[in-house]
N, C-alpha and C positions, 0 to 999 in steps of 0.2 A: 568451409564456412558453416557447414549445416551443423560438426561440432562444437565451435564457437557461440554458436546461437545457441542450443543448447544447454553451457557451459555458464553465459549469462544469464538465463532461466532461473536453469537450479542453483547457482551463488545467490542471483536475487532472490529467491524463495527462501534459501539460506539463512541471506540477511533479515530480510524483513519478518521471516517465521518467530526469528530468535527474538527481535524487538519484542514481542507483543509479551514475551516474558520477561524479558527483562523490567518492562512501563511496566506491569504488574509488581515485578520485586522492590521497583522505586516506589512505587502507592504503597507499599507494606510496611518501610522503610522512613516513611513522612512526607517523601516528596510532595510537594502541591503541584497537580496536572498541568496545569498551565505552562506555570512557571517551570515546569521540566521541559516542556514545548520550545518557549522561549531560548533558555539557555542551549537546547540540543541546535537550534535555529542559530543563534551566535556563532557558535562555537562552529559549526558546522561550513558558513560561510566562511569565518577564518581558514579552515583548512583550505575549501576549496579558492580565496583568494590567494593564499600560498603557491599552491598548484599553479596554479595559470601564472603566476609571475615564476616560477620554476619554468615553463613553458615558454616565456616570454611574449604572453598575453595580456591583453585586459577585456575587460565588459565592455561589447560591444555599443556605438552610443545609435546605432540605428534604431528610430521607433518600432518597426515590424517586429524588431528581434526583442525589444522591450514588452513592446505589446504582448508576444508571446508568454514572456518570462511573468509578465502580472499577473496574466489567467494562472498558470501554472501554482505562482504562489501563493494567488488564492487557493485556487480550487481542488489541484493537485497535494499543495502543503498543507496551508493554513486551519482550513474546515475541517478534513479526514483527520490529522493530527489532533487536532483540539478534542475532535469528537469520536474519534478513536480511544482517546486516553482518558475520556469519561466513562467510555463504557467497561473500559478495563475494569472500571470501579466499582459493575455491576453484574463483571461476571468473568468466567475463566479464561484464561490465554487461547486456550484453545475453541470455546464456545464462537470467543470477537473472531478467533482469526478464520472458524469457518463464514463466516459472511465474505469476507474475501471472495468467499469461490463466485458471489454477485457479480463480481468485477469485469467479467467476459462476458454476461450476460446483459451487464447494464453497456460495454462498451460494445459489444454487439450491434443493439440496439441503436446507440446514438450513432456506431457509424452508418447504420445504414440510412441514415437522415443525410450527413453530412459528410459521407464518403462515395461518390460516384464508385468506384472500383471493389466497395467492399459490400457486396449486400446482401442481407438476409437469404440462406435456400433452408432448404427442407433437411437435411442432412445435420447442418450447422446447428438447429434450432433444437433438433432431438438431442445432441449432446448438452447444449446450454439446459436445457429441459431437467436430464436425468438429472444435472448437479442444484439443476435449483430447486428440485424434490427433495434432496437431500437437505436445504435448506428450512425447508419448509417444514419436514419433517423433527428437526430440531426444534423448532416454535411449538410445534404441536405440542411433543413429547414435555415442553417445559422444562428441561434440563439447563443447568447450568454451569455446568462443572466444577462449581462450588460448595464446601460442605454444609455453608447456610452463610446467610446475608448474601445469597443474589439475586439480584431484579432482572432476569433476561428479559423481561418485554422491553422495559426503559433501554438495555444496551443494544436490543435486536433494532430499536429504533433511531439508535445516536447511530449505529454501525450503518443503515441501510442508506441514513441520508451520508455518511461518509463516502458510500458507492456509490452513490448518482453523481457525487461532483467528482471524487475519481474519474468516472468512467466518462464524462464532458472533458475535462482535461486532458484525460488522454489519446480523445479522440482529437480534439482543438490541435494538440502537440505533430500528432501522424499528417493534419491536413496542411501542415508550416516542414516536416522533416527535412527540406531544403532549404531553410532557413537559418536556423542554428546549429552550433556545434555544442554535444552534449554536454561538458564542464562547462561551459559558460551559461548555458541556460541553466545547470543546473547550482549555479552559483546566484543567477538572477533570481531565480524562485528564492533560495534562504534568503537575499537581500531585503525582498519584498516580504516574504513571512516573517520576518523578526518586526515590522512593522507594524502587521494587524496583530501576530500573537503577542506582541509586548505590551501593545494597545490594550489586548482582552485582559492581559496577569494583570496590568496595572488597575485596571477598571471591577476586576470581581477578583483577585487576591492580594493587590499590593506588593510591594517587594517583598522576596520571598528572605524566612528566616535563615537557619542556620542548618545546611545538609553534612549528613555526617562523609567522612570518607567513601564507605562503603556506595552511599547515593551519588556521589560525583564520579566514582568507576563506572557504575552503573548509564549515568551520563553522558560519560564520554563512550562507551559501548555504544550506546543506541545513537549516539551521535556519528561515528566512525563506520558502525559496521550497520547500523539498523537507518542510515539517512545517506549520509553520501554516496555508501559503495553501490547499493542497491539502484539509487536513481540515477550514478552514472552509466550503471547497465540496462536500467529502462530505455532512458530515453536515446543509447546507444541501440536497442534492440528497436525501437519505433522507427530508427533511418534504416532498419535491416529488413523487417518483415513487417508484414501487417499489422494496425493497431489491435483485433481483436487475440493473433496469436501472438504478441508483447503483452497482451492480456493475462494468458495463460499463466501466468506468477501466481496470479490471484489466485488460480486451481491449487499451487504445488504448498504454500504458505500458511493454511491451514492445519493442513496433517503435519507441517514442521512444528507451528505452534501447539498445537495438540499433546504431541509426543512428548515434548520440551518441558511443557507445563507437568504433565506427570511426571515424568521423571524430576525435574529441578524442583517445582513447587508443590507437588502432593495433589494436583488438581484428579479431579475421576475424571475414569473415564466411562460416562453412563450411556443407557442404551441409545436415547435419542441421538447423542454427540456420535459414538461409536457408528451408526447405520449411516447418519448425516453423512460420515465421513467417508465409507466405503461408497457411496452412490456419488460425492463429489469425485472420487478417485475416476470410478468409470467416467464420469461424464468429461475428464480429462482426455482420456483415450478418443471418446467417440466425435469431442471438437477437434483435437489435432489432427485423424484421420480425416475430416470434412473440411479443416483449415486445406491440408495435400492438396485433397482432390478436386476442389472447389473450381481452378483454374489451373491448369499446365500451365501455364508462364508466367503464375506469382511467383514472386521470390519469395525460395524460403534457405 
């Protein structure tokens, strides 16, 4: 099991690392943010209603499970999405995708509000700590991995509120994980995002024009490998282990986007980003050893 768990980590790190390059090569391209939102949202449910009638399923019509599946596609899709692919616009693959490493820090936090079983020690707090230095230290340093026209204050700030409502959602998600089964919530959540994000394209960009080939590959990528696969292995790793280390993506997803971005897109790699990164790395280490040892009889 424990390689399994593992296994879904690093693929979701995988995935969602590459996204953040990819939403950058579509902004280059002409996409309009939104509407790339929208369409990834679309298209994204189709597959997974596919799935579940392959399966001989449908969406479940229990409120609970609904109830779940709105938060989610608020706050989980909706927000982080929208305001994820804003920031792309103000700065490198790799700058946005180190705020990620917030993610355990912020779901930390909220679980121990509304997690009886998961709460704040001493141990946990130094790891979450060293990587949020690393965060911090990125702001300082002002870097943006951009060769000019980046605004990292404006994306450090569209990215942090994308991690607050992450890090509720997915705490919301762990305190229900007997509730739903992963494809189907994870099919509610697009059902319900195509809703609000179709609402926002239509209201600030209107139907979107004419995307070339190149932008609808691009589309379908982040739609395929950067939305569905990754959130079927979240919310599959939230009925496995704890909300805070189903968090741990958020550590591994950075350095993927990082690396990706130089290589693929020319982005630097500058001092601030570079130290950011090594200190987000340790503070990986030092939460999974205190996720261990936290409790003998968590599962992990």
């Amino acid at each position: 099991m424990l390689v399994r768990i593992w296994g879904a980590i690093i693929l979701a790190s995988l995935s969602w690392g590459t996204n953040g390059v990819a939403t950058r090569a579509a902004l280059n391209d002409g996409v309009p943010p939104v509407a790339m939102v929208a369409i990834r949202a679309v298209l994204a449910a189709l597959i997974l209603w596919a799935l579940l009638r392959l399966r001989g399923r449908h969406a479940p019509a229990t409120w609970a499970t609904w109830s779940t599946g709105l938060v989610q596609g608020v706050f989980q899709l909706s927000v982080p999405f929208i305001l994820f692919t804003l920031a792309y616009q103000n700065a490198s693959a790799g700058f946005v995708g180190l705020f990620a490493a917030l993610i355990p820090l912020g779901t930390a936090i909220v679980a121990h509000f509304m997690l009886p079983d998961e709460p704040l020690h001493l141990a946990k707090v130094a790891g979450l700590s060293v990587a949020f230095l690393g965060v911090a230290l990125l702001l300082v340093s002002g870097d943006s991995g951009l060769e000019e026209g980046g605004r990292p204050l404006i994306a450090a700030a569209l990215s942090v509120a994308s991690v607050v409502s992450i890090s509720y959602a997915g705490v919301y998600a762990k305190s229900r994980a007997d509730d739903f089964d992963a494809m189907e919530l994870t099919f509610m959540q697009f059902v319900i995002g195509i809703v609000v994000i179709g609402a926002t394209m239509l209201v600030f960009e209107g139907v979107p024009g004419q995307i070339s080939t190149w932008g609808w590959f691009l589309i379908l990528y982040m739609t395929v490998v950067g939305s569905v696969v990754p959130f079927l292995l979240f919310f599959w790793l939230l009925q496995q282990v704890s909300a805070t280390k189903a968090s741990l993506v958020g550590y591994i997803v950075p350095l993927i986007a990082l690396f990706a971005g130089i290589v693929l897109l020319d982005e630097k790699l500058q001092f601030g980003i570079a130290v950011g990164g090594l200190l987000i790395l340790v503070g990986v280490i030092l939460t999974d050893r205190a996720e261990r040892e936290q409790i003998p009889t968590t599962r992990v």
